[in-house]
C-alpha positions in Angstrom: 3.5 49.5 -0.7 3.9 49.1 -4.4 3.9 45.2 -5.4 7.2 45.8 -7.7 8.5 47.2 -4.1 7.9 44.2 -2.2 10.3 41.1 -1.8 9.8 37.8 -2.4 8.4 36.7 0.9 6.2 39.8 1.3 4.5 39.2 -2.0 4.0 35.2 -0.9 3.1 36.5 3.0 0.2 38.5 0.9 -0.6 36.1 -1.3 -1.5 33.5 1.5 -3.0 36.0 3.3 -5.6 37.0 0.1 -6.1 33.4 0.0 -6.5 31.9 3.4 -9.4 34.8 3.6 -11.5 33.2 0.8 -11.8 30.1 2.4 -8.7 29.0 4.9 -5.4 27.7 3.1 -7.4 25.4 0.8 -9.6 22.5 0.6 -7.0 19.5 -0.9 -7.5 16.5 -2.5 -4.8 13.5 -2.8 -4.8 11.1 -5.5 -2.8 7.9 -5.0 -1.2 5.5 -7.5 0.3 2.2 -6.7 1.6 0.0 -3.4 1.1 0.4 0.1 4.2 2.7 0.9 2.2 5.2 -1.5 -1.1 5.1 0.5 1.1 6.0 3.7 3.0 8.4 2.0 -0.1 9.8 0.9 -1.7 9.8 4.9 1.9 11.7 5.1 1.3 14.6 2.6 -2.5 15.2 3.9 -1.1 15.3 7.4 1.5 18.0 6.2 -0.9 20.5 4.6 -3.3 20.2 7.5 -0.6 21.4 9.4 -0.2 24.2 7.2 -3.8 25.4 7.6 -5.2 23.0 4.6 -8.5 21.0 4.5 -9.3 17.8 3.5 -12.2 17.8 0.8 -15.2 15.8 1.2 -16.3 12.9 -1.0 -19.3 16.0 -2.3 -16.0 18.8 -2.9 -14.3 16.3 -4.7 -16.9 15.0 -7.0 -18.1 18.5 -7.8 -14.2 19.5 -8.0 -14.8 22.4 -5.1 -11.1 21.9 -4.3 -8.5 24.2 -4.2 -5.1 21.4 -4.7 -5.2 18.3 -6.1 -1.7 16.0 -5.1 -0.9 13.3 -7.7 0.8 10.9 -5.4 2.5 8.5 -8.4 3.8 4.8 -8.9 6.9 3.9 -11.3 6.5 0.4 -11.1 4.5 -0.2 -14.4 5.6 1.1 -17.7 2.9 3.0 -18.3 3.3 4.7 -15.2 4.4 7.8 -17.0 1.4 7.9 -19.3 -0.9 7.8 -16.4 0.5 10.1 -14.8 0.4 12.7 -17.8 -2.7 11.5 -18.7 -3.9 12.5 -15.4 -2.3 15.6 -15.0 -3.7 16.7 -18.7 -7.1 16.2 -17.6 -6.6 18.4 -14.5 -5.6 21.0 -16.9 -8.4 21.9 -18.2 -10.2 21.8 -14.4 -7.1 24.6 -14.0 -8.5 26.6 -16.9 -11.3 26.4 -15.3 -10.4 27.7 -12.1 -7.2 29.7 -12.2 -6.4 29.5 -8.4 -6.4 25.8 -8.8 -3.1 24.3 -7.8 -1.7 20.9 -9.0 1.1 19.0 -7.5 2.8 16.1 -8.3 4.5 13.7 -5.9 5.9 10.3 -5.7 8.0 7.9 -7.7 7.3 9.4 -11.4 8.3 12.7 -9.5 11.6 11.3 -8.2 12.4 10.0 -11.3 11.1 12.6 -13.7 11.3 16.0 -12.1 12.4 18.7 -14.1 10.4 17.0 -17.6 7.3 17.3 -15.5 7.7 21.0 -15.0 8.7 21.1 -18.8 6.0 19.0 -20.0 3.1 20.1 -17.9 4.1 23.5 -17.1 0.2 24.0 -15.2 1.8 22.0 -12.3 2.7 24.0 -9.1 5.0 21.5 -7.7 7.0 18.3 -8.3 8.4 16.8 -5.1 10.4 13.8 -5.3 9.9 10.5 -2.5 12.3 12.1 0.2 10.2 15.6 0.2 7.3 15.5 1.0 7.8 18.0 4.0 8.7 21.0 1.4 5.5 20.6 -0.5 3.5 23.7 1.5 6.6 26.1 1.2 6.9 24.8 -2.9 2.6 26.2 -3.2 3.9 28.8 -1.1 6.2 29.9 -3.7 4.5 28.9 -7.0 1.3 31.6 -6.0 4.6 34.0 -6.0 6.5 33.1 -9.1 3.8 31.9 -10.6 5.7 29.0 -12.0 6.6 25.2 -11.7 8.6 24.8 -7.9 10.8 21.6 -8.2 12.5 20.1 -5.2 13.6 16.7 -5.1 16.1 15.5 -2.9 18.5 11.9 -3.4 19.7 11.5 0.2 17.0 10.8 3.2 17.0 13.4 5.9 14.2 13.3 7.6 12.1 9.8 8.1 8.7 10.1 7.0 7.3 9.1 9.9 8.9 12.4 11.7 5.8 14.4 9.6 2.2 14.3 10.7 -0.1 12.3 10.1 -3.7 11.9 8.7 -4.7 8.4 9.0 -7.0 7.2 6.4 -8.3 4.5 9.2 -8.9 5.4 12.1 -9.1 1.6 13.2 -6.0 0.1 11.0 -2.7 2.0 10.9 -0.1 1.7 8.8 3.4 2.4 10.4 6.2 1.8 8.5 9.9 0.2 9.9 12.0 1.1 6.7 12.5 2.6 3.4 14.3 1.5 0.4 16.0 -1.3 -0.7 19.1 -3.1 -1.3 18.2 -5.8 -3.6 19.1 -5.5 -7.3 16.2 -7.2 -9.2 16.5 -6.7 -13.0 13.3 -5.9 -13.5 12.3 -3.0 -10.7 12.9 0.7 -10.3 12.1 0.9 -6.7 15.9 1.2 -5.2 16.3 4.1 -7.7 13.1 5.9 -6.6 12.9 5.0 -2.9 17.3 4.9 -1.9 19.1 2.3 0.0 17.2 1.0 2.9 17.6 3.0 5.9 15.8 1.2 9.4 13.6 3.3 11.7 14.7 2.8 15.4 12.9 -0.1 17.3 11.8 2.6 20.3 10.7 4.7 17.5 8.5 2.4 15.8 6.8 1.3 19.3 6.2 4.8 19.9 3.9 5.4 16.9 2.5 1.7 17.3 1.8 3.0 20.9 0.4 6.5 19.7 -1.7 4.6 16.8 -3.4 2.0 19.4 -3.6 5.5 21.8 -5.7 7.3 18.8 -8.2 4.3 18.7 -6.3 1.9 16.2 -6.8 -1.9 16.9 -4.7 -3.2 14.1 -1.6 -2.1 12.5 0.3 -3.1 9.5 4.3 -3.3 9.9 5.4 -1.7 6.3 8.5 -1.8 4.6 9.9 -2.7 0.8 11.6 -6.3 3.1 10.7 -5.9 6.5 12.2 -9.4 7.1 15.6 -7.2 6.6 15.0 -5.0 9.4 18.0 -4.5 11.8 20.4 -6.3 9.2 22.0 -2.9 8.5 23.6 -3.1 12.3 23.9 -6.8 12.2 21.2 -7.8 14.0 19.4 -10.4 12.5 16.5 -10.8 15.0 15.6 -7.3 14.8 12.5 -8.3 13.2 11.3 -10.7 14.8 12.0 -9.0 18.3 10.4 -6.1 17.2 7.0 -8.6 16.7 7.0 -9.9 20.0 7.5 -6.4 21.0 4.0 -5.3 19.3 3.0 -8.6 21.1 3.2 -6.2 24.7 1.3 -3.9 23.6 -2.0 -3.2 25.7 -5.0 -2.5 23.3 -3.2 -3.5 20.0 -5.3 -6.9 18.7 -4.2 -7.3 14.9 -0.7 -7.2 14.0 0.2 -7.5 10.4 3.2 -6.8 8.2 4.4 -6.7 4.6 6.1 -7.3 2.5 9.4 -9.6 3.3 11.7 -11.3 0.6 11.9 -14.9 0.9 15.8 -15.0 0.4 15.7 -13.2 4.1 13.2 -14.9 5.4 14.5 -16.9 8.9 13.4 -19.3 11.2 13.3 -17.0 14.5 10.2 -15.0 12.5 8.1 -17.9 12.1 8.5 -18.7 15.4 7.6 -15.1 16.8 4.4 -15.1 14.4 3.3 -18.3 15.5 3.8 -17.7 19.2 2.7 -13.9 19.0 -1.0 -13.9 20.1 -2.0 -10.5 18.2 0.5 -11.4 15.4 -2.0 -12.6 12.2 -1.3 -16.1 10.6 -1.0 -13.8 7.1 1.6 -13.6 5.1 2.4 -11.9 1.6 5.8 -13.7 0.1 6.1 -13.0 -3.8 7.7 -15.7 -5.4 8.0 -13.4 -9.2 8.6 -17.3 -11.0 8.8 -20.7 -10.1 11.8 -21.1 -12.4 15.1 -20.8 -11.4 16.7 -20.0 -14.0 14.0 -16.9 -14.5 14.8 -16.0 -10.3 18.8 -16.2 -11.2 17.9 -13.6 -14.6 15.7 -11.8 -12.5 18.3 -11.2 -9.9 16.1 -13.2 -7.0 18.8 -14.4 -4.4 16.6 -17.5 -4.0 15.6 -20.8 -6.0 11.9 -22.5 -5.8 13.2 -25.3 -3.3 13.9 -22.5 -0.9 10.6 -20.7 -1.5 8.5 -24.3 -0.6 10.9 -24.6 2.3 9.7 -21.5 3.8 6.4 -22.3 3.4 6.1 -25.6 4.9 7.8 -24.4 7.6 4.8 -21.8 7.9 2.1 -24.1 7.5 3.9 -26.7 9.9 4.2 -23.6 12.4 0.7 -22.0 11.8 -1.7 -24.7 9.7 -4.3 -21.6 9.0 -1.3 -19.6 7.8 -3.1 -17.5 4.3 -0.2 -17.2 2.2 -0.7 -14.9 -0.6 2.4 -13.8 -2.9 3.3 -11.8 -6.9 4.1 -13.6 -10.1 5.4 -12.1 -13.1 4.5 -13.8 -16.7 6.7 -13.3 -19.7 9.7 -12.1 -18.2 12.5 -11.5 -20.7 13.8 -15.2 -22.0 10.6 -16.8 -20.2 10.0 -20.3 -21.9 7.1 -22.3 -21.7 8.9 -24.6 -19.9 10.0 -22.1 -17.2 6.2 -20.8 -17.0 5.0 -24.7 -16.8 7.6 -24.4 -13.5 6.0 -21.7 -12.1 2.6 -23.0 -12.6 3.9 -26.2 -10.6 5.1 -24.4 -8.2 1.7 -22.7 -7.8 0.1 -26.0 -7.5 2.3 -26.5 -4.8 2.1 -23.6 -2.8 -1.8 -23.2 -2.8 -1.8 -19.4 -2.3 -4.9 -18.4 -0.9 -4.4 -15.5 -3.7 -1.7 -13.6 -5.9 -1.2 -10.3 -7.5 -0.3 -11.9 -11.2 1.4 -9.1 -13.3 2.3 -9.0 -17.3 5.7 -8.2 -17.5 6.5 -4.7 -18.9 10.3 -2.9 -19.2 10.8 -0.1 -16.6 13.0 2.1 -18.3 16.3 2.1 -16.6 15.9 -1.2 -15.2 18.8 -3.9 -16.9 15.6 -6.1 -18.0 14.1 -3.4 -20.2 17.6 -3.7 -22.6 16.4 -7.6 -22.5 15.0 -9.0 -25.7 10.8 -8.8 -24.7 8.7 -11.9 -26.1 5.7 -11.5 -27.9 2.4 -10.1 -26.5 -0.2 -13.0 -27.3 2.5 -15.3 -25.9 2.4 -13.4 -22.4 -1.5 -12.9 -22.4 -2.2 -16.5 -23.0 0.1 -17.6 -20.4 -1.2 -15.1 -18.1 -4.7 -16.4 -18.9 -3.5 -19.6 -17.8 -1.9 -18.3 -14.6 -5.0 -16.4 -13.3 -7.5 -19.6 -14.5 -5.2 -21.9 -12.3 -5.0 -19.4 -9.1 -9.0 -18.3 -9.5 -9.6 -22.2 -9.1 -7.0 -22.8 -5.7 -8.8 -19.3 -4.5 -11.8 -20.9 -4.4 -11.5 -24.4 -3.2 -9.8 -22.1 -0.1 -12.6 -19.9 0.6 -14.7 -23.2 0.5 -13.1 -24.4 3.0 -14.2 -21.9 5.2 -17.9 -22.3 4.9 -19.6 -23.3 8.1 -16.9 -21.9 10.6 -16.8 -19.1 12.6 -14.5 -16.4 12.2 -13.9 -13.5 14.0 -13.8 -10.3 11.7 -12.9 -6.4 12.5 -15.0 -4.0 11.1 -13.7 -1.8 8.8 -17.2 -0.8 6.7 -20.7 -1.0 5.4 -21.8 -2.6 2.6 -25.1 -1.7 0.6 -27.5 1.2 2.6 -29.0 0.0 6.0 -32.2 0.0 4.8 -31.6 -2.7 2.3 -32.2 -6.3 2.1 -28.5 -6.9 1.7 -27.3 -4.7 4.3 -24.0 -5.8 5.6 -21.0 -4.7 7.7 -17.4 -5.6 5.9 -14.2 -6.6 7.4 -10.9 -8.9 7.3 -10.5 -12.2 9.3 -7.6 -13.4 11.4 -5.5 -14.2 8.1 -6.7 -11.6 5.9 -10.0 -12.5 3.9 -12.5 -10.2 3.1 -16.0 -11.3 5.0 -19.0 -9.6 4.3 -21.8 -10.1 7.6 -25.2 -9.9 7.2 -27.0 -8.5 10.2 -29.4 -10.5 11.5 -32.6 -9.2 12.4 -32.7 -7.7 15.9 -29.0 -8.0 16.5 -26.7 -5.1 17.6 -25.4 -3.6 14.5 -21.7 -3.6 15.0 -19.7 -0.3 14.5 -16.3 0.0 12.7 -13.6 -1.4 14.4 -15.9 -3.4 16.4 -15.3 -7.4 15.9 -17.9 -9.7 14.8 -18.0 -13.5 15.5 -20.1 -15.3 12.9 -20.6 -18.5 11.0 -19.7 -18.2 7.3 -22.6 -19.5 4.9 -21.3 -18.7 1.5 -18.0 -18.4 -0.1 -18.1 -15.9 -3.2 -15.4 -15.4 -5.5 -13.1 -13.3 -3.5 -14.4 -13.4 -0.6 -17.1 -14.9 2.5 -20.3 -14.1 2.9 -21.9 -14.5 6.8 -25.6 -14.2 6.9 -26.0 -16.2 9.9 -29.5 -17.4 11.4 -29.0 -17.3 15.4 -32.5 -19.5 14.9 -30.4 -22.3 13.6 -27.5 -22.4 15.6 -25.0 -20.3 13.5 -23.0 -17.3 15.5 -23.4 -14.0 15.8 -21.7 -12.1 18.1 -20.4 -8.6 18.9 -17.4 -7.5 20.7 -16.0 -3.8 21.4 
């Protein structure tokens, strides 16, 4: 059959065909930007084009660039967001020039914000799909090796959850399952509701179905995800939802970690507390982002709660759970930002003893009301920042202090250094969070991943413990499967 003969779907049917016989559908590489929901999207989108006959490229394929698709999985949080992702996607063109059956596609928030200026701008790409697509991507590369140009689908309604797609775990050990998308808050200074929708709840059977399948698959620890999980249920006025759905996780045989993030302190109740504190596989962690400790920032911000609130919350936590590691976000030089309202945030800091934050420099989202604010100067916000992170590196460490000379208990989740080094060690989180690093002591069983390790900590670095424990002089060591 002549090619001009043959329709649409015949030339893509023979196109595949040509290329699945040089080596399968293609070797694919995902590159993620930004939060949490993004690395689970991103477990999404690999499990999606393995389905379709696609292979995951090694660490060696990807180094050397041996790949056949690269998927930019993007954030829209920042405001540089766009220029990192056309930065990125202008350096991939020239590996396209390259190799002219490389495809690129681009994913995420930029994509659900930007779509048909990527295609414009960066006409190399073979796909944009927006947050609510990620299905459609194989039938978009399907179609681009046909038309030979950008495919564009992104969608503004939800139809299909994306936990309904497969799956390729990054972990094996820790999963990330995720309760909701979206979000109903307004902040003034985020684009998330207009990239991500309204929030929209998974069913509670549905979400202890894949916590089941998870801990079936070999998982020991999974993390509850959701833009305010603490919201969960509120949508069909049921207010416990959460917090039922914790003690739920609580019955499950084989689960041992149970983590969850992020919540909103403004929806933040008293029956959640109680279900963390009286969970026994429900971790005494807890990520609650505070953004300022001045009120008047929280009421320009749009934050449906004042600093007496946030401290209410957690003393109730620590009263509850005393080894409760509270971490939390801060945002320095928000629009109007005084130094009087950045003194109260650094009191309220002081305060709350976070056992770490995620400290940001304010920058305009286009499209958010804040970016129309008047922005204050740039050396003002640094210094302040400076001042910020100085204050928080000095709490972070008196609190890993603390810790030296205890045992903890810590799951495996790496190595650290070869085995054959003097510094060998296996890596993993405690109970509440922190990043341990174990020594192996000489003779010991060398633990695998997702194996838990009891030992003594000897040394508390700057982000993190160090456990080189001597079984000679009474420190633990000890290995559990």
């Amino acid at each position: 059959m002549n090619e001009d003969m043959m329709s649409e779907a015949e030339r893509a049917s023979a196109s595949a065909t040509a290329f699945t016989g040089r080596r399968g559908k293609g070797i694919f590489h995902v590159h993620t930007l930004g939060c949490q929901m993004n690395v689970h999207d991103s477990e999404r989108i690999a499990g999606v084009l393995e389905a379709d006959g696609y292979v995951p490229a090694t660490e060696e394929q990807v180094e050397a660039h041996d790949v056949d698709l690269i998927v930019l999985n993007t954030c829209a949080v920042r405001e540089n967001a766009a220029e990192r992702m056309y930065g990125t996607i202008g350096l991939w063109a020239e590996l396209k020039r390259q190799h002219p059956n490389l495809q690129i596609a681009v994913g995420g928030c930029m994509a659900q914000l930007d779509r048909q200026k990527i295609a414009k701008k960066a006409p190399w790409v073979a796909a944009v799909f927006g947050t609510k697509n990620i299905g459609s991507l194989p039938h978009l590369l399907d179609q681009n090796r046909v038309a030979g140009t950008p495919q564009v689908e992104v969608a503004d309604k939800l139809e299909l959850f994306p936990s309904q797609l497969p799956t390729d775990r990054a972990s094996k050990v820790s999963s990330w399952v995720s309760i909701s998308v979206g979000c109903n808050n307004t902040c003034t200074f985020c684009i998330v509701p207009t990239t991500r929708g309204r929030e929209k709840d998974r069913r509670p059977g549905d979400v202890l179905d894949e916590v089941r399948a998870c801990v079936a698959g070999g998982a020991k620890e999974v993390t509850l995800l959701g833009q305010n999980v603490n919201s969960y249920g509120f949508g069909i006025g049921d207010r416990y939802a959460f917090s039922k759905l914790l003690r739920a996780c609580g019955q499950i045989e084989g689960l041992e970690r149970v983590r969850f993030t992020s919540p909103h302190p403004a929806a933040f109740t008293d029956d959640v507390i109680a279900a963390m504190a009286e969970t026994p596989n429900v971790m005494h962690q807890l990520h609650m982002p505070l953004q300022s400790g001045s009120d008047r920032i929280l009421r320009a911000m749009r934050r449906s709660y004042r600093s007496a609130r946030f401290m209410d919350i957690l003393s109730k936590v620590r009263d509850a759970m005393p080894d409760a590691q509270i971490s939390t976000d801060i945002i320095v030089g928000f629009p109007s930002e005084t130094e009087e309202d950045f003194q109260a945030t650094l009191d309220v800091v002081r305060q709350a003893r976070f056992a770490s934050a995620f400290t940001f420099i304010y920058s305009p989202r286009p499209g958010t009301p804040a970016a129309e604010m008047e922005q204050l100067p740039h050396d003002v916000v640094q210094e302040r920042f400076e001042r910020l992170v100085a204050l928080q590196e000095e709490i972070t460490q008196e609190d890993l202090k603390a810790f030296e000379g205890r045992d903890v208990e810590v799951m495996i989740t790496g190595t650290q250094g070869r085995k054959d080094a003097a510094t060998h060690r296996v890596t993993g989180r405690e109970k509440t969070g922190v990043l341990v690093h174990i020594g192996v002591p000489e003779g010991c069983e060398e633990p695998r991943i997702g194996d838990f390790v009891t030992a003594t900590v000897t040394h508390a670095a700057r982000h993190n413990l160090i456990a080189d424990p001597d079984p000679k002089a009474g420190q633990t060591y000890h290995v559990r499967h």
